[in-house]
GUZALUM-267364 format. One record per residue (C-alpha): y, z, x; residue in three letters. Coordinates in steps of 0.05 Angstrom, whole numbers, plus 5000, padded with zeros to 4 digits. Example, Ala and Ser with C-alpha at 12.3 -4.5 7.8 and 13.67 -1.06 7.14 Angstrom:
<sites>
491051565246ALA497951435273SER
</sites>
This chain:
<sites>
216105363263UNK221405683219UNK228305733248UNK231006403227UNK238606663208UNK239007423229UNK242907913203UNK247708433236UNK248209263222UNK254809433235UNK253510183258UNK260410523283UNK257610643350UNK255709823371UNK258609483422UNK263908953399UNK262008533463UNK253808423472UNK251208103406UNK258207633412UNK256807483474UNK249407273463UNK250806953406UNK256806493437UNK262106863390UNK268507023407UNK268707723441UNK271108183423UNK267708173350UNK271908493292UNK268009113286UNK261409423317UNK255409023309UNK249009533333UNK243909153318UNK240808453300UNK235108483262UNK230008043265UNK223608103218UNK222408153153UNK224308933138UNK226608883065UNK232409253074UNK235008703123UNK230308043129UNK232707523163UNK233706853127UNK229406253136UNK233805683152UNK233705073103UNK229305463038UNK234605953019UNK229306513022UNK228507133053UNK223007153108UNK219607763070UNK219407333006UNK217406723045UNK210907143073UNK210207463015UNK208906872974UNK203706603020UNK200907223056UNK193806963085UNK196706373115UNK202306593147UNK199707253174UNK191707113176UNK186707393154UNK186408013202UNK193508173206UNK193408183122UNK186508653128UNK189509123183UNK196609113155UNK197108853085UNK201708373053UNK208308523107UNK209808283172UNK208108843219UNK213008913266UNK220608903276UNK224508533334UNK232608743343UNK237308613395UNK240809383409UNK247409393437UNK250810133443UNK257310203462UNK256611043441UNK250311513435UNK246311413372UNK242812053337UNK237812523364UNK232012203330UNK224812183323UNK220111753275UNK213412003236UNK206111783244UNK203711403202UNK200012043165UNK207112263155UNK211211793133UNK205511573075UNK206712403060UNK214212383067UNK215911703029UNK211111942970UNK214312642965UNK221512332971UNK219111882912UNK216612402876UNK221712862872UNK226312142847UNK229512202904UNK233211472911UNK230810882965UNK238410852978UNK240211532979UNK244311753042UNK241012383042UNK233312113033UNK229412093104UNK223311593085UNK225610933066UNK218710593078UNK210810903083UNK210410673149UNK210011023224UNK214610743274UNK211210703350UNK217210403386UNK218810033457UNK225009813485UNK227109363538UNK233709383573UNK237608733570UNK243709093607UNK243409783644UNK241610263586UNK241710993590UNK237911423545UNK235112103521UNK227412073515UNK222412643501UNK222613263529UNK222813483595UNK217414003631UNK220614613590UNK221215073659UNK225814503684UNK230814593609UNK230615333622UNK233415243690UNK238614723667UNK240615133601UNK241215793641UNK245715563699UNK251315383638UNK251316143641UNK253016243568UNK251416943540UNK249316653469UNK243416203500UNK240716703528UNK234516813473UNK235316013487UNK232816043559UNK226716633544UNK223816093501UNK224315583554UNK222216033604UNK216216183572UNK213515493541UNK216215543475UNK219514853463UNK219214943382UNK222115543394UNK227915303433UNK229514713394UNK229115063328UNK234315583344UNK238715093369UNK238214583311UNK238815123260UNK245215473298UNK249415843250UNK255015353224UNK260315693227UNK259415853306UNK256615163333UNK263714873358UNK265515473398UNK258015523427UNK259114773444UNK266514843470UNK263715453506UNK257614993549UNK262014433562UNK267414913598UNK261715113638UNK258414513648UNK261614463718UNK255614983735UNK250014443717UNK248013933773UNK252513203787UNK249612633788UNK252011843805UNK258711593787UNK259912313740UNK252012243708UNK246512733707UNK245913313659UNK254813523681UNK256412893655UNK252512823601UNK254513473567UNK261413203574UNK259612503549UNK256412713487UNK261513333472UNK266812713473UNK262212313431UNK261112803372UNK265613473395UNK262314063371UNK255213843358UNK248314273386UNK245413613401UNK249813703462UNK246014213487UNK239113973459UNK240313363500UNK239113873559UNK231713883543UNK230613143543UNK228512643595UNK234812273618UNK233411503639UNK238111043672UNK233710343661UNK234509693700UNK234509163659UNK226808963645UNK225409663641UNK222209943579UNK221510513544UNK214810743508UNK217011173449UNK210711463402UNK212511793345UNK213512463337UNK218112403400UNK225012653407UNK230412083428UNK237111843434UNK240411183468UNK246911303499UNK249810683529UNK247509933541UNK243609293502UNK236109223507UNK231508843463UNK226609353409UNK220709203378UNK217309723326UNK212909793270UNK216009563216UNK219410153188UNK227510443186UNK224611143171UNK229111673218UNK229512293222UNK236112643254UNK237513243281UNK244813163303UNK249212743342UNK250412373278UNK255812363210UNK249812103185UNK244812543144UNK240513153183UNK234413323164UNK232713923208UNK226814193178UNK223413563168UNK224913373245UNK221713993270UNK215513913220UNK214513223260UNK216613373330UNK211413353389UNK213514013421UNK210713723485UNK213113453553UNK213512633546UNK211512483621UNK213111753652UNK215911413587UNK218910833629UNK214810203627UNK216409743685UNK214108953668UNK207808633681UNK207607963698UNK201407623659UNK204506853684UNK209106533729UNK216206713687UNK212007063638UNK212007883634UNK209908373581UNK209509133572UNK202909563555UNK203610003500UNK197410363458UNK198510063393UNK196109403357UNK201809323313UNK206308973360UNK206008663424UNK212708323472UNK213107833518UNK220007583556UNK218906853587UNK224606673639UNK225706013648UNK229605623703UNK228405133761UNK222405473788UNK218905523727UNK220104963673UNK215405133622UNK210905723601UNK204305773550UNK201606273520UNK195506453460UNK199306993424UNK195607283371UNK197907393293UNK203707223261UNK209507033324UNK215807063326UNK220306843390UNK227707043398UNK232306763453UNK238107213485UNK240406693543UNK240505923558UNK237405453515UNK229805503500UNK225105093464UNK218605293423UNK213104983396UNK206405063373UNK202304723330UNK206604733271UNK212804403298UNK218204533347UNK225004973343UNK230704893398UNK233705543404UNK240405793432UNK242706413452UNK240906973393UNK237206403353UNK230906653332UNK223806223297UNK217806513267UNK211106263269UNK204906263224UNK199006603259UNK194805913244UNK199605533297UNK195305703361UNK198405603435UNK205305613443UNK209805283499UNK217005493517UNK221104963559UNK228904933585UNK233005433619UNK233606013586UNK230306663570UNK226806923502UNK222107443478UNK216207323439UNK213107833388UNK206007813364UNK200908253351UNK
</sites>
């Protein structure tokens, strides 16, 4: 197996605590660090420890036998899926991702029109959908898909402000598009004082725990990013408070935004977003609502399901990806699996050991080793725990 270096993204709203912490660093870290990739993505592969390659250039150069045969039918030359570790010490963007029909469209217009790959402004960065599930590793809070729209109406009408009125009709009667749209495309120039107006009033909207529920998290997102309509978009979304081991399924075409905690993603692998505020970063309103699934998103928490003894994994309806977390302690010493495809395991606590066919890699805590598809059954000893991606 191939012992992997991993790189940071140092987004403004990542904890300076989690990825230190995992990785044995000195907390707190200098500045945010959101995310550690690990995959191949090219706009952040991780390294492969002693070839001074990138892991994209590594599989690129030898395609068939690192991915097999069916993963390089089904998927082409790429590895495909992406593996981070998430740690959010703020709320990220309102978000969604486009099929796969869509992002082929969107990444061949953007190209057309020479729009740059770099560009701040450009929305497709890759031609590829991104299907996503996350896993809490701490307590993590998030937005995800929309609610049952009678249940926003009731929520966006008890703020009581005059201006959302045309707001709630389009609740009340179904129209989800309808609602979202107007409140995306809000006239500029009034946004902060409709904003500053529904957190005054958010005293009116139901408490939850310790200051949560919808109250709180008007306030906690006005604080975030004052004067944004994501505020009050954030009204219509499912809001989850996971235990850690709890997932979230998120399809494209599905609104989202993670507020607080760590938890380990996998996706397709693809960095295409598309915003719709809660952000500095760029907006694309129009193409958002052009993707959106103006639909309720019922039971998007996955809870785990053990396949071994230490062993769990999550179902989700796509073949690009597939996660397993293996716990290992005095009860159970060592775990085996068959994954298929291309593997790649990734330890967050302890001290773990992998092997397959190919060799062995002792990891530590945010060490990661990838895996040709060739290197059949895998076993996982010590005391520690990891997740392992496949197909």
């Amino acid at each position: 197996m191939r012992r992997l270096h991993n790189r940071i993204r140092p987004y403004a709203w990542g904890s300076r605590e989690v990825i230190a912490r995992v990785q044995g660093r000195p907390v707190p870290s200098e500045g945010p660090e959101a995310e550690l990739w690990v995959g191949a993505h090219p706009d952040c592969s991780s390294l492969v420890e002693g070839e001074g390659a990138q892991l994209a250039d590594v599989i690129a150069s030898a395609p068939g036998d690192l991915l097999g045969a069916e993963a390089l039918g089904r998927f082409g030359a790429r590895l495909p899926y992406l593996l981070k570790l998430l740690a959010a010490e703020r709320s990220l963007s309102l978000q969604a991702h486009p099929d796969a029909r869509q992002a082929a469209d969107g990444y061949a217009a953007e190209d057309a029109a020479g729009v740059p790959r770099d560009a701040a402004h450009r929305s497709y960065v890759d031609g590829n959908h991104k299907p996503e599930l996350l896993v809490a590793y701490t307590e993590f809070e998030a937005l995800c898909g929309f609610r049952p729209a009678e249940e926003s109406a009731e929520l966006v009408d008890a703020l009581g402000v005059m201006a959302l009125k045309p707001v709630v009709g389009a609740l009340a009667v179904g129209d989800l598009r309808e609602a979202v749209r107007a409140l995306l495309s809000w006239p500029a120039h009034t946004r902060a004082e409709l904003v500053e107006e529904a957190v005054t009033a958010s005293g009116n909207l139901p408490d939850g725990p310790a200051g949560g529920g919808p109250r709180g998290l008007v306030r906690l997102l006005a604080s975030d990013y004052p004067g944004d309509v994501g505020v009050l978009v954030s009204l219509l979304l499912n809001h989850v408070v996971l235990a850690p081991g709890q997932g979230i399924w998120m399809p494209a075409g599905n609104l989202h935004g993670y507020l607080r905690g760590a938890g380990v993603e996998i996706m397709a692998a693809s960095d295409n977003v598309l915003r719709g505020g809660l952000t500095p970063k760029h907006v694309n309103v129009p193409e958002l609502l052009r993707v959106l699934r103006f639909e309720p998103l019922h039971a998007p928490v996955r809870d785990p399901e053990p396949v071994a003894p230490g062993v769990v994994t999550w179902s989700v309806p796509v073949d690009d990806f597939r996660l397993h977390r293996v716990r290992l302690d005095g009860a159970v010493g060592e775990a085996r699996l068959d994954p298929a495809g291309p593997r790649t395991a990734f330890c967050v606590a302890g001290e773990v050991t992998v092997a397959d066919s190919a060799g062995t890699a002792r990891l530590g805590g945010g060490d990661a080793a990838f895996g040709a598809a060739d290197g059949g059954k895998m076993i996982f000893s010590g005391a520690g725990e990891a997740y392992l991606a496949s197909l």
